[in-house]
N, C-alpha and C positions, 0 to 999 in steps of 0.2 A: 558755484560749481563744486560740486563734491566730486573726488576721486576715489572709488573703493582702492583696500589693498587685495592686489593680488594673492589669491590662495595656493597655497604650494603647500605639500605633505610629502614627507619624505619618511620610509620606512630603511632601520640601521636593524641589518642582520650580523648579529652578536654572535659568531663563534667562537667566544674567548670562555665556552664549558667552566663557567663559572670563577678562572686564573684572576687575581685580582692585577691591571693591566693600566696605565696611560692611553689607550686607543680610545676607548669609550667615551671619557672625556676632553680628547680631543678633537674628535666627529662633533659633540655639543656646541662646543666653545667655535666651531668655525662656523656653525650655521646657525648661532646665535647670533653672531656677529655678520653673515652675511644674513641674518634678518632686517638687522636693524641698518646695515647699510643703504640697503635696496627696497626700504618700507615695503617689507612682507610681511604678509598674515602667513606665516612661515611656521608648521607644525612637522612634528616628529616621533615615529614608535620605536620603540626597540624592541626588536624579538632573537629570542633565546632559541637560537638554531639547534645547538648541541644538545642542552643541558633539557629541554623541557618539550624540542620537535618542535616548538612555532616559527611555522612561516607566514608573511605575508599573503595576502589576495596580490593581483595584479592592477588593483585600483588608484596607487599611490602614483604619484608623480616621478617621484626618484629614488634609488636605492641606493644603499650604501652597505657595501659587504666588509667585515671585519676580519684580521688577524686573528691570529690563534692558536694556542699549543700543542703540540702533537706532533705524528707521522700523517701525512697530506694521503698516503697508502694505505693508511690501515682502516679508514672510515668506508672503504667500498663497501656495498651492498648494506649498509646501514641505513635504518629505515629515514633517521634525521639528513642522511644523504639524497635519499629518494627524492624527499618533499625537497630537499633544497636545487637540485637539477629538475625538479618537472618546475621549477617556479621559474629558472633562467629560460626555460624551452616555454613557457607560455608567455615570457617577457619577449624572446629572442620572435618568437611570432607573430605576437601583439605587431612588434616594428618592421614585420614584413609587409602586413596590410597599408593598404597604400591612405591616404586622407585621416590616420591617425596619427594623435598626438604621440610621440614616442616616447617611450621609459628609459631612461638613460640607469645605467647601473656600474657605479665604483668597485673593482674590487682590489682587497687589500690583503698582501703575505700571502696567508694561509689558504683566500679566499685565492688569490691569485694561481695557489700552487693546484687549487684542486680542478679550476679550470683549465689548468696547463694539460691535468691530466683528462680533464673529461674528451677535448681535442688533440689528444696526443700529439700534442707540442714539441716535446723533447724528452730526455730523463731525467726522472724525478728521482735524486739522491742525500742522503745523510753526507753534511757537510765533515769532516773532518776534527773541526771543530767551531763550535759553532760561531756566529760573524753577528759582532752587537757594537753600536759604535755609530760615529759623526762621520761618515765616510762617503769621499767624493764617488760623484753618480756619470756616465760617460752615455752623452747623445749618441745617436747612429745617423745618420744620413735623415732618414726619414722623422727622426724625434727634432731635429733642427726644423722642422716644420709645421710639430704638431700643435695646434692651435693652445692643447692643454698644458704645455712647456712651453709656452707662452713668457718671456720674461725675466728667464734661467740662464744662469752662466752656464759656459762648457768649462770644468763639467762642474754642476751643481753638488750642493750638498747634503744630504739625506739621512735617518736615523734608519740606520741598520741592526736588525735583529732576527735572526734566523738560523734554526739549525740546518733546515732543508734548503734546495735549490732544486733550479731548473737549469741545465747544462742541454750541450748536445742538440740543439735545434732542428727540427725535423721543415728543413727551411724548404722542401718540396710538397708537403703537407700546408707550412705557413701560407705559402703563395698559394696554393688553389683556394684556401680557404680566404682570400683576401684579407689577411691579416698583417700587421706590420711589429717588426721589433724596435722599438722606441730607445729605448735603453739598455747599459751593461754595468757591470759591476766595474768599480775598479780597473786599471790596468795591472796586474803583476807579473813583469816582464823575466823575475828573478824567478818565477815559480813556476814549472807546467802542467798548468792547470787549466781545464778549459774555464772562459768567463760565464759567471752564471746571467740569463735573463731579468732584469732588473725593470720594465715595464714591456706592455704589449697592449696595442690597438686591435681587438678583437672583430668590430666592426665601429659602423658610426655612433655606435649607440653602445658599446660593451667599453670600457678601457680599466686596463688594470696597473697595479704597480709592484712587485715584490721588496720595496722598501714602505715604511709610513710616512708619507707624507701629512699625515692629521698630527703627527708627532709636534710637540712644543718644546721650544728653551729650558724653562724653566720644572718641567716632568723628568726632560731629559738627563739635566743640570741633576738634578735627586738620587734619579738610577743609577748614573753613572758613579756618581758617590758613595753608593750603597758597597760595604765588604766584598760581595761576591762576586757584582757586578765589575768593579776597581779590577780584581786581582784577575778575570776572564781577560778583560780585554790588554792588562800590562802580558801576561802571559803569549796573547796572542802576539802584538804589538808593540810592546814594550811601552818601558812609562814614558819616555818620549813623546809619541804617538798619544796616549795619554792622556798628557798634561794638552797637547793640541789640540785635543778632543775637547776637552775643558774652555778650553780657549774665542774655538768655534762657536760655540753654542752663546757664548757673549757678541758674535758678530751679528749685526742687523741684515747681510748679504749672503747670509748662510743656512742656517735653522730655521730663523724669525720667514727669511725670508721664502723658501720652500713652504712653510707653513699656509704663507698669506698668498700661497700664489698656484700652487696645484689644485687643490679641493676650489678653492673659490673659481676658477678657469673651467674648470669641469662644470658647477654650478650656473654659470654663466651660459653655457652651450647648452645645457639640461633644463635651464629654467628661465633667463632670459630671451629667449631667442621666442618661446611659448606664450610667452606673458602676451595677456589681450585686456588692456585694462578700461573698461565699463568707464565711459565719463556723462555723468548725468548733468543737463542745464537743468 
């Protein structure tokens, strides 16, 4: 009895305009390893959204949208914008037809922030300064349920890095649109500040997250070490904070654990559920 492996492709759209980044090869490393878990014939493209206008067809299995530097506002009417929203509207359509396989699509930070905006979600503003760090993530009602936080403490813990946010929720827009808020930033009860959006369920088949969850220990462990990076977040936070930052990132219920259990949850609903595996006598 031979068993083929199932074939799965997955295309990673890279709007990291060429910033050299941890995101890239953290998307690798998780679907490398849920290749070899779930014996996948398990392939993978990257395309250069920003820097070069490649986008994907609609033939791939699963997407994966990336982070990315910049203003989330300044890319409108830019032609690498164009191609990148007719690609979610002919994915977003694809999974309205009824007896298809459906395309599930990640998206991450940057990706996150510009769907926020394509839905006028809420407002999209310049953070104050900007939020980088091991920083606890807060469930909503409805993320306590979500198949894709699956596993997560309240509240989990997540690599934060972003100048922009999403604030202000346009929560009579969310609800006609059937959409749900998954997640918030932090509590800071000392600050008045509205909390930014930190994940959202777009539909069954859309979900995004405004922290990285592809983020690893050990990338993180680096950055954080790094001069500029160090002196951002004691400034912000203090070295306190800091050094607990530091801290984190050695716990296996914290980073590691985020890591092994967002993306691969998502995976599982995106590609297991699909899997129809050919058994030859």
């Amino acid at each position: 009895m031979n068993i083929d492996k199932p074939e799965v492709s997955v295309a990673i759209l890279d709007l990291y305009e060429g910033v050299a980044n941890e995101g890239m090869r953290g998307f690798r490393d998780i679907l490398d390893r849920y290749k070899v878990q779930h014996n996948l014939n398990l392939s993978y493209q990257v395309f250069d959204v920003r820097l070069k206008g490649q986008v994907p067809d609609t033939s791939f299995d699963v997407y994966i949208s990336s982070g990315g530097p910049g203003s989330p506002l300044d890319s409108e009417g830019t032609e690498w914008e164009k191609k990148y929203f007719r690609l979610i509207d002919k994915l977003d359509a694809h999974n309205k037809k009824e007896a298809t396989q459906k395309k599930h699509v990640f998206f991450v930070c940057h990706s996150f922030q510009l769907m926020c905006r394509k839905y006028d979600l809420g407002d999209i503003k310049l953070r104050s300064s900007p939020s980088f760090g091991v920083l606890p993530v807060h469930l909503t009602e409805a993320g306590h349920k979500e198949e894709v936080f699956k596993g997560l403490a309240e509240p989990f813990y997540a690599v934060d890095s972003r100048s922009w946010q999403v604030v202000n929720p346009n929560l009579t827009r969310i609800k006609e649109l059937g959409m749900e808020i998954l997640a918030l930033e932090k509590e800071r009860p000392y600050v008045n500040l509205p909390q930014a959006l930190m994940a959202i369920r777009f539909n069954p088949y859309f979900f995004a997250t405004q922290f990285h969850p592809e983020a690893d220990a050990h990338g993180m462990s680096i950055l954080l070490q790094r001069d500029d990076k160090k002196e951002d977040v004691i400034k912000e936070h203090g070295e306190g904070k800091y050094r607990e930052m530091l801290e984190r990132l050695q716990d296996p219920d914290k980073i590691v654990h985020t890591q092994n259990t967002i993306i691969p949850n998502f995976l599982d609903e995106a590609i297991l559920r699909n899997i129809k595996t050919e058994v030859v006598h």
